[in-house]
N, C-alpha and C positions, 0 to 999 in steps of 0.2 A: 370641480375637476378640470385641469388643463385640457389643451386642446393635446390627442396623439399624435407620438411621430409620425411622418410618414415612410409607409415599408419601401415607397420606390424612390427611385433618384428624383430627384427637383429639379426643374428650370425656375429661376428666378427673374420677372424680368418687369423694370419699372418705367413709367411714362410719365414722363418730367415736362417741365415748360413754364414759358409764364404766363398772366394771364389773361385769358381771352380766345385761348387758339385753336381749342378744341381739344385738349389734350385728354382730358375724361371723355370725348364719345371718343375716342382713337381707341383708348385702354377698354372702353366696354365693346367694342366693334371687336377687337383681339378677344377679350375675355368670353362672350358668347360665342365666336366659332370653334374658339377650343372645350366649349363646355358642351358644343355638338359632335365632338372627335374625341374629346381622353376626361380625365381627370383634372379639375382645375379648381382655384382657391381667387379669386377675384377678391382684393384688399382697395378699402375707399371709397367715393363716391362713384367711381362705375359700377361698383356692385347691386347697388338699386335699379342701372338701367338694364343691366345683365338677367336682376327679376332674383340675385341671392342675399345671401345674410352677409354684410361682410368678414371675410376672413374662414367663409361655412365651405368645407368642400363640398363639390358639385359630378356627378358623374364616378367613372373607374378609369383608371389607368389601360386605359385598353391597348396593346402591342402592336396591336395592327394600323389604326388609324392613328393612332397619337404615341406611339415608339414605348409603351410602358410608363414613360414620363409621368409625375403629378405638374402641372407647370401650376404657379403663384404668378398673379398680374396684380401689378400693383399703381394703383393710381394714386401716386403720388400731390401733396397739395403743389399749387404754384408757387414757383418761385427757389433759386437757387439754394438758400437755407434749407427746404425740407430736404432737397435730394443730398446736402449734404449731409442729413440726419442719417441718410436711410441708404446711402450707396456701399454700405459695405454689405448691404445684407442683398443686393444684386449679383445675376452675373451679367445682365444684358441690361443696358439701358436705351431707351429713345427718347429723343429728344424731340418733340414736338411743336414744329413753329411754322410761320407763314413767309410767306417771298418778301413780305417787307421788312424782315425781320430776321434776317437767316443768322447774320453775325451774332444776338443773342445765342446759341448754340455753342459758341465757344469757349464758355466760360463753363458750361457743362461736363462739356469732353474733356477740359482740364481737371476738375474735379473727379470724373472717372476714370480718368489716366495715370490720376494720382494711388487710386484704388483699385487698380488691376482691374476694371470692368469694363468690359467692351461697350462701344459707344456707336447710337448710329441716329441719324436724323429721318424723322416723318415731315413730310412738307403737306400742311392743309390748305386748303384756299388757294391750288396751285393754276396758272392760267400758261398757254403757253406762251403770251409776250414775257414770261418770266424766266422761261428757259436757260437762255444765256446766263443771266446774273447766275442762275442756282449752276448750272457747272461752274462757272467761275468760280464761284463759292466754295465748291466742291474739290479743287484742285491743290486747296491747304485745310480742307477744314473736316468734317466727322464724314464718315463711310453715308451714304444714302440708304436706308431703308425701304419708302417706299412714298407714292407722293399722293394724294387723294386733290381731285380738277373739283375746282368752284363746281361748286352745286347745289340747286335750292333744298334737295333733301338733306344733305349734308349741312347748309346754312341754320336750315330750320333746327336740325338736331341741338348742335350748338346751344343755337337760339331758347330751345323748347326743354333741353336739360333729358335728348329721347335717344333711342338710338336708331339709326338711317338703317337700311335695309342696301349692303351692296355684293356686288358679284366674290366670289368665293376668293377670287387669285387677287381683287383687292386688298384682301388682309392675309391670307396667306403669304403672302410676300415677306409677312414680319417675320413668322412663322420661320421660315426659311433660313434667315438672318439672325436668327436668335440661335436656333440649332445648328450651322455650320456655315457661316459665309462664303469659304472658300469651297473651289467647284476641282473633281477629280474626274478622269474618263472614269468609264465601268472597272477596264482592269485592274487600275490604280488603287481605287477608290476599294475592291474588294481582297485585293494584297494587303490595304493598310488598315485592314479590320483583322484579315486572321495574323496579321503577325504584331498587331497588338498598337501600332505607332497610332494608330485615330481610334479613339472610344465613340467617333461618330462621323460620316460621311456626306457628301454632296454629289449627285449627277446629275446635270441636265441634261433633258432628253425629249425628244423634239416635237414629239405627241403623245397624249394620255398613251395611248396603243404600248407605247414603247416603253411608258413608268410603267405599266401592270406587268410586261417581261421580266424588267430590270425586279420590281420588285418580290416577284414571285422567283427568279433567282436568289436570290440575297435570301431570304425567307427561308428558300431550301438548303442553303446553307447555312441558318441556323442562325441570322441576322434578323431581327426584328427591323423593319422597312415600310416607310407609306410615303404615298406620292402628293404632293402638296402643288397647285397649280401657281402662275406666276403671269406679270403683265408682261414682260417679254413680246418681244416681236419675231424673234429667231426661231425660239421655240415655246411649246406649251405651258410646260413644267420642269421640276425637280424629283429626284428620287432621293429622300431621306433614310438613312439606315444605320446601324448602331451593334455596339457589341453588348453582351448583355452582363460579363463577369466585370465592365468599369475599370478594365486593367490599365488599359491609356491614361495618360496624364492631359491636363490642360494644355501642359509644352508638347505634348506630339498632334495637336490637332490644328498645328502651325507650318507644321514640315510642309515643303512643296515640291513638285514633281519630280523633282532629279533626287531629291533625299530618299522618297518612296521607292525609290529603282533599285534602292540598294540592295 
């Protein structure tokens, strides 16, 4: 007997790269914090380090900490053939590479640009004499996701084929970016839910204290909402939030602030 639909909406989202970079502990580091917050389907070799069966859902879609969502992580094999196999069945891709090495990425982005899938870079093995180069990098090339600093736990993982043990707003930062990169004030952000333009929102907000308001707002208005922390320096976190009838389209979750005024 096939595997069943699933009753909630999907996030899709796959971890590409070439090889050596760590892009399977990246995709099991994502796949285990989502399988301690919602519903999730870990696809590939991070599913052994995750501790599931690959392809076995994990968990419930729960509303509160993981927006109703089932997400699907997908660790993809290395190398640009596989993700060309498998990017139409994405909506979020990352691309996973190291400071020596950023310019591979580009050939990614192109392949998901070609495919309507949104595309963002994980940087591993990151130091800061590397800084410069990676903005530079950054100035024509894929959106930043999030960057994980040289580390022996992190080396060893790699190494050992385990998965590292890191702080939560580590990898929720993917998190983040895969559900809505672009960032709205409160009021914005809660206009373009009830009058339908975003099927899902962003707010950053500048201490946990302030995501539990926002979210417990949004919530009583009937928004399914949870607060995801982030490496930021400005502020804490993000407040995630979403409509639940899916009336938005992909193209109004692009609109920006002077369109929402309307």
């Amino acid at each position: 007997m096939g595997r069943s639909e699933p009753s909630e909406p999907q996030i899709r989202i796959g971890f590409v790269g070439e090889p050596g970079v760590g892009k399977t502990t990246v995709a099991a580091l994502v796949g285990k914090r989502l399988a301690a917050r919602t519903a999730v389907r870990v696809e590939g070799t991070a599913a052994s380090l995750v501790g599931v069966e690959p392809g076995s859902r994990t968990g419930e879609a729960n509303a509160e900490s993981g927006l109703g969502y089932e997400w699907v992580v997908r660790d993809a094999p290395a190398g640009i053939e596989a993700f060309e196999e498998r990017v139409e069945r994405l909506d979020v891709a990352f691309v996973v590479v190291e400071p020596s090495d950023l310019e591979t990425a580009e050939a990614y982005e192109r392949v998901a640009q070609a495919n309507s899938c949104r595309c963002f870079v994980v940087v591993n093995k990151f130091e800061e004499s590397s800084r410069d180069r990676l903005q530079s990098f950054l100035e024509n090339g894929p959106e930043l996701a999030e960057y994980f600093y040289e580390d022996e736990d992190i080396r060893s993982a790699v190494d050992d084929g385990t998965t590292p043990t890191l702080d939560d707003w580590t990898v929720e930062a993917i998190l983040i970016e895969a559900l809505q990169p672009e960032r709205l004030d409160g009021a914005s952000a809660r206009q373009a839910l009830e009058n339908g333009r975003r099927d899902r929102v962003n707010v950053e907000v500048e201490t946990a204290d302030d995501g539990a308001r926002l979210v417990d707002a949004f919530r009583t208005d009937g928004f399914p909402a949870t607060y995801l922390a982030c490496n930021c320096r400005c502020h804490d976190g993000h407040v995630l939030a979403r409509r639940v009838d899916q009336a938005a389209t992909d193209v109004n979750n692009t609109l920006d602030h002077e369109e929402l005024k309307q």
